[in-house]
ZAMARGU-4260 file (C-alpha; in steps of 0.2 Angstrom, whole numbers, plus 5000, padded with zeros to 4 digits):
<rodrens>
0) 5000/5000/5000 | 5015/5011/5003 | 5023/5005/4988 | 5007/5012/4980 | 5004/5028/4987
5) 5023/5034/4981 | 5020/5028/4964 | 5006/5038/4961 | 5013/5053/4968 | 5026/5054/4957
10) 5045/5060/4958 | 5046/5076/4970 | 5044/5094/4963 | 5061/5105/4962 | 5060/5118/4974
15) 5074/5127/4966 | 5070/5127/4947 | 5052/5137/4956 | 5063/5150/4962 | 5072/5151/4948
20) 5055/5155/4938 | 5046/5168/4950 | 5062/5177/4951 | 5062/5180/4934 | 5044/5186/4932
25) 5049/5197/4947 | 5063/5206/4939 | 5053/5209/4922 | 5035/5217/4932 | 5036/5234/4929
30) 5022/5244/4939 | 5019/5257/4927 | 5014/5246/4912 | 5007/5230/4920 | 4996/5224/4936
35) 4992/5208/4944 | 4974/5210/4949 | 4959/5211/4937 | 4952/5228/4936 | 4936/5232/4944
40) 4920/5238/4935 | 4909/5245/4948 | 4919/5265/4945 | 4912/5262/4927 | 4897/5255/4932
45) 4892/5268/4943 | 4897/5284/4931 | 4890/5275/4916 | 4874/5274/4927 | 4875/5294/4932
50) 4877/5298/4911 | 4862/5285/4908 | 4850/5293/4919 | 4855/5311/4911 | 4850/5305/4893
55) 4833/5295/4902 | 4828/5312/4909 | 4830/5322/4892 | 4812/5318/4887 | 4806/5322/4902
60) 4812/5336/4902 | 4806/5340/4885 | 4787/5333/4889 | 4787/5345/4906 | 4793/5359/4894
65) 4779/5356/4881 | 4768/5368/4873 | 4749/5363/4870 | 4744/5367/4851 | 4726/5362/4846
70) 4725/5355/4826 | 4721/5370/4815 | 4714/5368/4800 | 4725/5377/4789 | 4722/5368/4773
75) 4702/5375/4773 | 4709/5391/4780 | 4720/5393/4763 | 4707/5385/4752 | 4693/5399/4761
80) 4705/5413/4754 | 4710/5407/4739 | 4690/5405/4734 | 4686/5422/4740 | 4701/5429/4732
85) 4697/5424/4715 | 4678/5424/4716 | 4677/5439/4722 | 4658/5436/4729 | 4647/5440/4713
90) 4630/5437/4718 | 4616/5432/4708 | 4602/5445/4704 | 4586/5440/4693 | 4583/5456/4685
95) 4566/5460/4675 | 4557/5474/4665 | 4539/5476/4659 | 4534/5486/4647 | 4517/5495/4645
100) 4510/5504/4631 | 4522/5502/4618 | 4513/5498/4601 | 4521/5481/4592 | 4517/5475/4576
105) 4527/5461/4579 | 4523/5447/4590 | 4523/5451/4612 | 4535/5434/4614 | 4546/5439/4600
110) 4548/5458/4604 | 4549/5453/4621 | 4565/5441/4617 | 4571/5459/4605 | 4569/5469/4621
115) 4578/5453/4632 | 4594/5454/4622 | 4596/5474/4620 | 4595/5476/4641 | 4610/5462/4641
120) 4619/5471/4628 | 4616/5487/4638 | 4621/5476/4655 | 4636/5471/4648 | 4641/5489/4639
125) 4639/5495/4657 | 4651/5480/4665 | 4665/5485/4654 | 4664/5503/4658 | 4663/5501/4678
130) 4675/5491/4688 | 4666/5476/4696 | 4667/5477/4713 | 4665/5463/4729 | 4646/5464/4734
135) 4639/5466/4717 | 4630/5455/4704 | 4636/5463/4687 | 4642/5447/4680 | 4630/5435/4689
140) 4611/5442/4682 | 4598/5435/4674 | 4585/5447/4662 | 4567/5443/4659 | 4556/5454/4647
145) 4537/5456/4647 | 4526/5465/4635 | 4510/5468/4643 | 4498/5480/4629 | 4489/5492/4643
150) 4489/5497/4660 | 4474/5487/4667 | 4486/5475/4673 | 4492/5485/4687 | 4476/5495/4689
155) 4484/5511/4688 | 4470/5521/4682 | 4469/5538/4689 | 4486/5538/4699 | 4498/5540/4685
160) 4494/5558/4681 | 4497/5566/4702 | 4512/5564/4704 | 4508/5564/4724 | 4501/5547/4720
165) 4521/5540/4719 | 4517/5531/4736 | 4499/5525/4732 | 4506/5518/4713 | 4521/5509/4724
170) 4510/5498/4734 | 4501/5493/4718 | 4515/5487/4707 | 4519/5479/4725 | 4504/5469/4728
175) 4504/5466/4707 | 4520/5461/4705 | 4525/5452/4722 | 4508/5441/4717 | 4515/5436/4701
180) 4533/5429/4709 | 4537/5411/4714 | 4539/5411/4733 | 4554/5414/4741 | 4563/5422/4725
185) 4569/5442/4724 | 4569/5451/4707 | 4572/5466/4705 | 4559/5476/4692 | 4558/5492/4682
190) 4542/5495/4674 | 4542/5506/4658 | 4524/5512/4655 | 4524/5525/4637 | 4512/5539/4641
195) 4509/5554/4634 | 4517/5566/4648 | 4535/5571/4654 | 4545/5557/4658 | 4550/5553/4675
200) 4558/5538/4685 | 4555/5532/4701 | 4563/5521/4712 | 4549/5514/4726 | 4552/5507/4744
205) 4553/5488/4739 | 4562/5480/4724 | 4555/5490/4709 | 4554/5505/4701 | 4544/5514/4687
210) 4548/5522/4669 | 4531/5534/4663 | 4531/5546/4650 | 4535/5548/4631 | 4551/5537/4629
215) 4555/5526/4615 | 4561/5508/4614 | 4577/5512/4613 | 4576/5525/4628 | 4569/5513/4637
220) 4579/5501/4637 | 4595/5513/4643 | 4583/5517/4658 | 4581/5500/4662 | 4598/5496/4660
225) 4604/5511/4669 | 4591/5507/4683 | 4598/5491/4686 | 4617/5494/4686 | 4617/5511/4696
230) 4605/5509/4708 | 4597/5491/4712 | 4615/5485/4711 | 4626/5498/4716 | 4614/5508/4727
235) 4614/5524/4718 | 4632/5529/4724 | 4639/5540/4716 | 4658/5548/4713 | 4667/5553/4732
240) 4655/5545/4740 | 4662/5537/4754 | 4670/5518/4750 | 4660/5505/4753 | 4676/5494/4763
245) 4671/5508/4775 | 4660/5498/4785 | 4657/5507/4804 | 4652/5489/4811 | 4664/5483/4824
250) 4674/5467/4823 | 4662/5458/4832 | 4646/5465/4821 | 4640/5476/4834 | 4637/5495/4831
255) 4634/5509/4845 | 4624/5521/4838 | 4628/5537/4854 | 4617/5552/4853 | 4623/5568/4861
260) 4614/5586/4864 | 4629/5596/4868 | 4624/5613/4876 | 4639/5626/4872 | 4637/5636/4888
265) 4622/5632/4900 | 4623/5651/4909 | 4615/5658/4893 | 4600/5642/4889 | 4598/5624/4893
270) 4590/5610/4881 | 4586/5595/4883 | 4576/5582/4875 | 4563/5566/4877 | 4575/5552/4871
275) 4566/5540/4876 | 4549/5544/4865 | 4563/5548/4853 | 4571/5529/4852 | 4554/5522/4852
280) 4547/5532/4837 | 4561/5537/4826 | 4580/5525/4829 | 4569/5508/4833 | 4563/5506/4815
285) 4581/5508/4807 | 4587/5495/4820 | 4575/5482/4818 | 4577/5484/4798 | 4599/5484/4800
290) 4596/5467/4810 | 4604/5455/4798 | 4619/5469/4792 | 4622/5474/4812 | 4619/5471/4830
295) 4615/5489/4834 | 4613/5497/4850 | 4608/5515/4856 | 4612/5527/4869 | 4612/5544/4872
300) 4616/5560/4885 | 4615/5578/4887 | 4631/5587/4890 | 4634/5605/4896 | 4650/5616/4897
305) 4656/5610/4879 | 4662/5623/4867 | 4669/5621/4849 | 4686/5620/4846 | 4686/5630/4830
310) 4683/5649/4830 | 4668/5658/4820 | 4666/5675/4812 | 4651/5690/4810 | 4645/5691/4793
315) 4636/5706/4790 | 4624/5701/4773 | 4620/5685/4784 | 4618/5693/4800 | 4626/5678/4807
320) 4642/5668/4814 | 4648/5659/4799 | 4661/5644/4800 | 4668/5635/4786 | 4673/5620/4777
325) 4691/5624/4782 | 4686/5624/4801 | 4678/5607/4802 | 4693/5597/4808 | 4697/5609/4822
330) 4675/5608/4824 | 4676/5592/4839 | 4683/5599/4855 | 4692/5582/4862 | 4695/5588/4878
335) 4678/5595/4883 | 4667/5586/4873 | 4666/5569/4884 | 4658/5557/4871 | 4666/5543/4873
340) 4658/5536/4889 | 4649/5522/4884 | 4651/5504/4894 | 4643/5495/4883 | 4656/5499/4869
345) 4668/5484/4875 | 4679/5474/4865 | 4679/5476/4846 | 4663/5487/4846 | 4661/5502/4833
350) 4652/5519/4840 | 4645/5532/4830 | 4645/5547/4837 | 4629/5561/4832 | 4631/5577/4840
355) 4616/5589/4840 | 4628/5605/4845 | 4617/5621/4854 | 4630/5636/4851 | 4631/5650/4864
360) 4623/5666/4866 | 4641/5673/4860 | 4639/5666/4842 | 4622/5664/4840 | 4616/5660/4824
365) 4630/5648/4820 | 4629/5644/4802 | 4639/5633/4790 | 4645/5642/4773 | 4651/5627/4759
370) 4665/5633/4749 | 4653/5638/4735 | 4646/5653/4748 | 4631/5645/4751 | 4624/5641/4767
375) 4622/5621/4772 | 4602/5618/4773 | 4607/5603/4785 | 4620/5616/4796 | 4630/5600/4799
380) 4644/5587/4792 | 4649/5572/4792 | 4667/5562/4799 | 4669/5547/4790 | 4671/5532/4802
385) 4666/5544/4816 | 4647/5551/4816 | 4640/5566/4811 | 4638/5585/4819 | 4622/5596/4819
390) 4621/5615/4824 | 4605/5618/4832 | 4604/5637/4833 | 4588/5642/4846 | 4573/5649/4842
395) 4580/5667/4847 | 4597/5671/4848 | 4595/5686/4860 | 4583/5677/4874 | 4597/5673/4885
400) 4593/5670/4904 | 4608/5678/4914 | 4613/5670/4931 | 4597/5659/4931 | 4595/5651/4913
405) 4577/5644/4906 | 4578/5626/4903 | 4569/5622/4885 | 4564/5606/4879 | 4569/5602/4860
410) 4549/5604/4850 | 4544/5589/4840 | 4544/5597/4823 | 4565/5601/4828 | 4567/5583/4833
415) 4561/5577/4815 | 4570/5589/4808 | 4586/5584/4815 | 4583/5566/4815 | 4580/5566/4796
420) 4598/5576/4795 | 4606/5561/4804 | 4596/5548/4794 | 4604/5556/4778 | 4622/5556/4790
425) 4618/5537/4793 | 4614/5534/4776 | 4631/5544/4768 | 4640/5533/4782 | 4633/5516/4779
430) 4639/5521/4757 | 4622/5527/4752 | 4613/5542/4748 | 4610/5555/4760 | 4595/5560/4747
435) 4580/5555/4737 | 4589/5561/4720 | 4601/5554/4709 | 4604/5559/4692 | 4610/5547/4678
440) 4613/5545/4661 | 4595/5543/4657 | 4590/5556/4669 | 4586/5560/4686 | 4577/5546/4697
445) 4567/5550/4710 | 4569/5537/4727 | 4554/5534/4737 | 4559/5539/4758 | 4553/5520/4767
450) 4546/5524/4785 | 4562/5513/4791 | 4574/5524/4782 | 4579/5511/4769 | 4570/5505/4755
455) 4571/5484/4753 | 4583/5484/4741 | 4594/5495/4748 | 4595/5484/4762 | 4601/5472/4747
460) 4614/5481/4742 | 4620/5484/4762 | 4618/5465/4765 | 4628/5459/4750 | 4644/5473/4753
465) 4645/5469/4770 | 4645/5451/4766 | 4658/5454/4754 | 4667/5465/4768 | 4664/5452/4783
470) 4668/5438/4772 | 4687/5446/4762 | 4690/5451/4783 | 4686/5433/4791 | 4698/5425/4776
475) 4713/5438/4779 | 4710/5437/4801 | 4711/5418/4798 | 4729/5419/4785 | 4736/5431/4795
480) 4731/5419/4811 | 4738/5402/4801 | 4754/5413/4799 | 4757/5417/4814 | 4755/5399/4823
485) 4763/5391/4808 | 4779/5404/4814 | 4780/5401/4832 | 4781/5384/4833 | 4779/5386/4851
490) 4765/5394/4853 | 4749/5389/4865 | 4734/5385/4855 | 4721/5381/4865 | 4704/5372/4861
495) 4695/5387/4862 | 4703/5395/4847 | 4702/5379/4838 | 4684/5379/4840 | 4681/5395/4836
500) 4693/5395/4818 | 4683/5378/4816 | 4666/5389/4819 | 4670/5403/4809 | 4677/5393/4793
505) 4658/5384/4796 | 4649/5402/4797 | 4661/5407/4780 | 4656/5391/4769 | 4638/5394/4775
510) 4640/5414/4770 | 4645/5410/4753 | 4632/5395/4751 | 4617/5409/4755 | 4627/5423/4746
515) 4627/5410/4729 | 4609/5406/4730 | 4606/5424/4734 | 4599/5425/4750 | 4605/5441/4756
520) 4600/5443/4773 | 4606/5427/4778 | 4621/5427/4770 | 4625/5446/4779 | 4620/5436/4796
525) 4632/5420/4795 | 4646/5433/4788 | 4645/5444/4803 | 4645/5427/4814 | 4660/5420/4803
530) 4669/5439/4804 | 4666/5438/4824 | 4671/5422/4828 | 4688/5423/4818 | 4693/5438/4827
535) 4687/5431/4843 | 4701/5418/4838 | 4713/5429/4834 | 4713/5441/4848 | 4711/5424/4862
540) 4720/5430/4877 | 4730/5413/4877 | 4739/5419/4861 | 4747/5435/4871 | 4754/5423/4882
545) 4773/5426/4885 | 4775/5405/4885 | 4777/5405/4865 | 4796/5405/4865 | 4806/5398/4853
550) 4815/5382/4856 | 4832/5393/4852 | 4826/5404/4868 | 4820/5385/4878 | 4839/5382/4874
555) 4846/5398/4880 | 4836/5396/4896 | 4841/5380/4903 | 4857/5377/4898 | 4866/5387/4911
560) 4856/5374/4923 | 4860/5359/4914 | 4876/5360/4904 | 4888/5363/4917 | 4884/5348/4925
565) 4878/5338/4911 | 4897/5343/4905 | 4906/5337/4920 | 4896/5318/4919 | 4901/5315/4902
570) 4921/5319/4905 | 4919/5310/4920 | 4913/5294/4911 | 4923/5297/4895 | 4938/5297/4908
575) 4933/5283/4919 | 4931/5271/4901 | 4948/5278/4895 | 4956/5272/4914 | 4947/5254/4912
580) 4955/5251/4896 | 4970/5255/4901 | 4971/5245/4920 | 4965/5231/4908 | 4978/5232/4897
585) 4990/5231/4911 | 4982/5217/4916 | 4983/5208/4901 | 5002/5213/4899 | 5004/5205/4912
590) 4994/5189/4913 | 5006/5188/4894 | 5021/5189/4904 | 5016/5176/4915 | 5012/5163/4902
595) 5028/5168/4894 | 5038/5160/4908
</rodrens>
């Protein structure tokens, strides 16, 4: 067993041959270039660890930092401009003309087909001489001609000869003509009747006028053409009249209409007035019939101690204070003459201001001379875009009351009288005539004076520009808004505005669906709502937020936070995996040696 237990052991080990070899690998170790132990990994653990969570906590950071933006529809926001840019709005108008009286040899349907294609001729003579502006229907019309062989039709007898009979002979072709239409359908009418007396043309309170007197064919159709170019579709304006882009409606299609009796200096008379009696009468008419072109609201209040600003001179052949023309700018005295005062006039609401102005004993009567010499016969003037001014000179100059001043009370008949110079203010303003006259080619028409102050199809023509006008606004409000956010990538968009953009592209599309099938009031409503709502967007008080910085600024702001630290862990672990590689090199250096031996 002993004998077997050293043979498997083997021959002894050389103790010195050993020595012989770790003394060697001892003299080749060099410190600087080799190491015995493995190098660790918890230093590079622990740094690449630090540097992970920096770049785990970037989008964090970024989703903390975000800005909401609600979806705009910017595609129907540049499709909505484009079609209003090139369409340019041209309603549709179904014009029609009877003719009564006129002796044909030829068949009624064939001279009526004759009569047809000379007014289209005539439209389209008068087309290429004006400029077709938004709002009208110059290249958009339908004509329709009827012959009729006497006046029995309208039953006419005995009114055509008075000429006080105009109102009475409107209500007729009314109730003739409006009986002959298909429901729901507007055409406009001029009725040419050939009689034996001077000619004359009158344009009544609904959508048709009237031609009577000795005219030919050809005259007559010049009359009709004329009637349906200048007036039905263009509202009778004429040159320097004021520009129908010159709407005084608000953003928000609200208009304050602010009435003001103004006495110049109370120790010398005081006036007042029944407003109240006055709205209910005179301003609540107008309203109800401007419903679908603006919201409008009315206010009003008596002011004392408000002198002119301009100054006014004697003239002797008048026996009167005259101002002029010259003097109308330096008229408004701003800083005593407190009208705006109204709290209802909030936001993006229009006032128009109408001043009935009582001047002073000092310059009583005040009198406006035009630059002709002549005196005004309204003694007042017009600001576009502002409101009107009226002198009211009292009864008697010289009937001044000292230290204790009688209080008088504006008379009825004054009242009218004033209120019919600021319809025709009102009127001028809104880009119609201030008058019941306008003279054309063909003659002077006469206009018919509707108890609301506007005939029908002048509030046609109001509803069809400021449709044009809400509807070329709401398109350049929501471009220059679609701009903007596509600019400032960082800007807060909130629901709100989406809804309302959203809302108003609805209320356009509408706008111009009524406007094509010519629904007029309509389509002046759903462009007022359109017009509102975009500027309701644009003006949000969520865009004037200071939190739309650009992700240049973002940079900018948090860097000097982050970067200095962010810095120092990246060398850090950039120089802790430079030191592992090279503790490991040394190790495997060394592990070589070892095997060398």
């Amino acid at each position: 067993m002993a004998a077997e237990i050293s043979e498997a052991t083997g021959p002894p080990k050389d103790d010195s041959q050993t020595d012989e070899r770790s003394s060697a690998i001892v003299s080749d170790y060099n410190a600087d270039t080799m190491r015995k132990t493995k190098p660790g990994l918890k230093r590079l653990i622990l740094t690449l660890t630090v540097l992970l969570s920096f770049f785990l906590g970037a989008p964090f950071l970024m989703k903390s930092i975000e800005i909401y933006r609600s979806a705009l529809p910017f595609r129907e926001i540049d499709t909505l401009a484009n079609e209003i840019g090139l369409t340019s709005l041209l309603f549709p108008c179904q014009f029609r003309a009877v003719f009564v009286g006129f002796d044909h040899q030829t068949h009624a349907e064939f001279q009526a087909e004759k009569l047809e294609l000379s007014i289209t001729d005539k439209l389209k003579t008068f087309n290429a001489i004006n400029d077709v502006e938004c709002g009208t229907c110059l290249k958009n019309y339908n004509v329709s001609v009827t012959v009729e062989p006497d006046f029995s039709v309208f039953g006419l007898d005995g009114y055509l000869e008075d000429d006080d009979n105009d109102d009475t002979v409107d209500e007729l072709l009314e109730s003739v003509l409006v009986s002959s239409l298909d429901s729901g359908r507007q055409i406009y009418t001029v009725v040419v009747m050939k009689k034996d007396k001077e000619t004359k043309a009158v344009i009544g309170k609904h959508r048709h006028g009237w031609v009577i007197g000795r005219v030919s064919e050809v005259e007559a159709v010049h009359w009709v053409a004329e009637t349906f170019v200048k007036i039905f579709d263009n509202g009778g304006k004429e040159e320097g009249s004021i520009h129908g882009e010159f709407m005084p409606v608000g953003a928000d299609g609200r208009l304050i209409l602010s009435f003001n009796l103004l006495n110049s200096d109370p120790s010398d008379w005081i006036f007042d007035w029944d407003f109240q009696k006055i709205d209910e009468i005179l301003v609540a008419p107008i309203i109800e019939a401007l419903q679908p072109v603006a919201n409008i609201s009315v206010e009003s209040q008596v002011l004392y101690h408000t002198p002119k600003s301009s100054f006014s001179h004697w003239d002797n052949k008048l026996s009167s204070f005259v101002f002029g023309t010259k003097d109308l700018p330096f008229f408004v005295n701003s800083n005593e003459w407190h009208l705006d005062t109204s709290i209802a006039a909030g936001g993006r609401s229009k006032i128009l201001q109408f001043v009935v102005y009582i001047p002073s004993a000092k310059e009583c009567p005040l009198l406006l001379m035009l630059p002709n010499g002549d005196i005004s016969e309204t003694n007042g003037y017009i600001s576009p875009m502002w409101g009107g001014v009226i002198v009211l000179n009292p009864p008697s100059c010289s009937n001044s009351g000292g230290r204790h001043p009688f209080r008088h009370t504006i008379s009825s008949q004054d009242i009218r009288n004033v209120f019919e110079v600021f319809m025709g203010q009102f009127r001028q303003l809104l880009g119609l005539k201030s008058d019941n006259l306008y003279v054309g080619r063909s003659g002077s028409f006469k206009f018919l004076t509707s108890e609301r102050g506007f005939a029908e199809w002048e509030l046609d023509v109001l509803s069809r520009r400021h449709t044009c006008f809400n509807l070329l606004s709401c398109a350049r409000t929501l471009g220059s808004l679609s701009r903007l956010v596509q600019s400032l990538p960082r800007m807060i968009i909130m629901d709100e505005i989406g809804k309302q953009v959203k809302l108003s592209l609805e209320a356009a599309k509408l706008a111009q669906n009524n406007a094509s099938l010519g629904i007029y009031e309509a389509s002046a409503v759903t462009s007022r709502l359109a017009r509102a709502l975009a500027e309701d967007a644009f003006f949000h008080p969520s865009i004037m937020s200071v939190s739309y910085y650009s992700f240049e600024h973002c940079f900018a702001v948090y860097s000097p936070f982050f970067m200095p630290v962010s810095l120092h862990v990246v060398l850090a672990a950039v120089r802790e995996w430079r030191r592992y590689k090279q503790e490991k090199k040394k190790y495997l250096a060394w592990k070589a040696k070892e095997k060398a031996f």
